[in-house]
C-alpha positions as CSV (number, residue, x, y, z in Angstrom):
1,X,110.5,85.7,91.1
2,X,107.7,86.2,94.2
3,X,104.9,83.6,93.5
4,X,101.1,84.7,94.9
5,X,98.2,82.5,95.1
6,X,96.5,84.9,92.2
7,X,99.9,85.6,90.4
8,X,103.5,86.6,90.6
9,X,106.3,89.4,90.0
10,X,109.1,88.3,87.2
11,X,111.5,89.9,85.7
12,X,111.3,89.9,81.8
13,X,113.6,91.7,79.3
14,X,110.7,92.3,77.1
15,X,109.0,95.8,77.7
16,X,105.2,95.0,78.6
17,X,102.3,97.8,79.1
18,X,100.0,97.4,82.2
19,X,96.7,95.8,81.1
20,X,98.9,93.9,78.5
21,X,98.0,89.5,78.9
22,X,100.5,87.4,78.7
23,X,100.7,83.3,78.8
24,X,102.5,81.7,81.9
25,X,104.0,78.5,81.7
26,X,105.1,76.5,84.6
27,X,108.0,74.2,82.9
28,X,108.0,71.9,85.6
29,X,103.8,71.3,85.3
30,X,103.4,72.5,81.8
31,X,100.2,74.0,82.9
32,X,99.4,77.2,81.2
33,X,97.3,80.6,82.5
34,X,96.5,84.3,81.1
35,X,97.9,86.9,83.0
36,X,97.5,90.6,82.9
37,X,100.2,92.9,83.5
38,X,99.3,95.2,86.3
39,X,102.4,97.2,86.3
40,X,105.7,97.3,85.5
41,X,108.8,98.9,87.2
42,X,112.1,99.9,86.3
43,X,114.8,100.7,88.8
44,X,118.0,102.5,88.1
45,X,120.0,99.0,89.9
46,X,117.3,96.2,88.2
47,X,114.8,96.7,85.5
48,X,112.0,94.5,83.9
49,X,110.2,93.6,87.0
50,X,106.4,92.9,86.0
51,X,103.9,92.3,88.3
52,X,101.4,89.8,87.2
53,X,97.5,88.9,88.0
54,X,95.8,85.4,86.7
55,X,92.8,86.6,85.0
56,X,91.3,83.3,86.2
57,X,91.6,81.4,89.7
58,X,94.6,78.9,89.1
59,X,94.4,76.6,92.1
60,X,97.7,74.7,92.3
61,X,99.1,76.3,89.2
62,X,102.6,77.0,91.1
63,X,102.5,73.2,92.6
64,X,101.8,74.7,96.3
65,X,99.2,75.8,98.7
66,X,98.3,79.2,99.4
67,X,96.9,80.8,102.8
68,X,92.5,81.7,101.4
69,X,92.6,85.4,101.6
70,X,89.4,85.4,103.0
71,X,91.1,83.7,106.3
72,X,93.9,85.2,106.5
73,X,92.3,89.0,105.9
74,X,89.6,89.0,107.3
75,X,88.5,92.3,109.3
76,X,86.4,91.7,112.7
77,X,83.1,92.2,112.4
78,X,81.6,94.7,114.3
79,X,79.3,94.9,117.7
80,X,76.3,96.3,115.6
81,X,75.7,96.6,112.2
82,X,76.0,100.7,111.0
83,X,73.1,101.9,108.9
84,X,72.8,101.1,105.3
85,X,73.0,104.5,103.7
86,X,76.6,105.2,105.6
87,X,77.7,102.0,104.0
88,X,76.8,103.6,100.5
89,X,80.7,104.9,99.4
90,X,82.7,102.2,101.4
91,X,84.3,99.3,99.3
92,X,85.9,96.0,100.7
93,X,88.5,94.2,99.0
């Protein structure tokens, strides 16, 4: 199992569909969160690997800090600002 600030990868033996929500419970907490499946993969050596989003922020749901993703992604800005309109079709993330 990988753990992530807004989720995690498992392995299940249940088949699950991306989009699918699922309930996560950490035994060792017994806190609870709704996931969404945002795909699954199956490999010819390991199968059932499901990667997982919270579909709300769970702060200290795995008992453990995270790095923010705003500090730890975060793009330099630059020198001058570009016009408005050439900013139009760009997304940030």
């Amino acid at each position: 199992m990988l753990v992530f600030g807004n989720g995690a990868v498992i392995r299940l033996n249940s088949g699950v569909t991306a989009g699918q929500l699922l309930f996560l419970t950490n035994e060792k907490t017994k806190k609870e969160v709704v996931c969404q499946v945002v795909k699954s993969k199956n490999y010819s050596s390991a199968s059932g690997y499901v990667e997982l989003e919270f579909t709300e922020p769970a702060v200290g749901f795995w008992g453990m800090r995270f790095p923010s993703t705003a500090l730890c992604c975060r793009q330099p800005r630059p020198a001058a600002l570009p016009n408005p309109l050439a900013l139009q079709n760009r997304f940030s993330l």
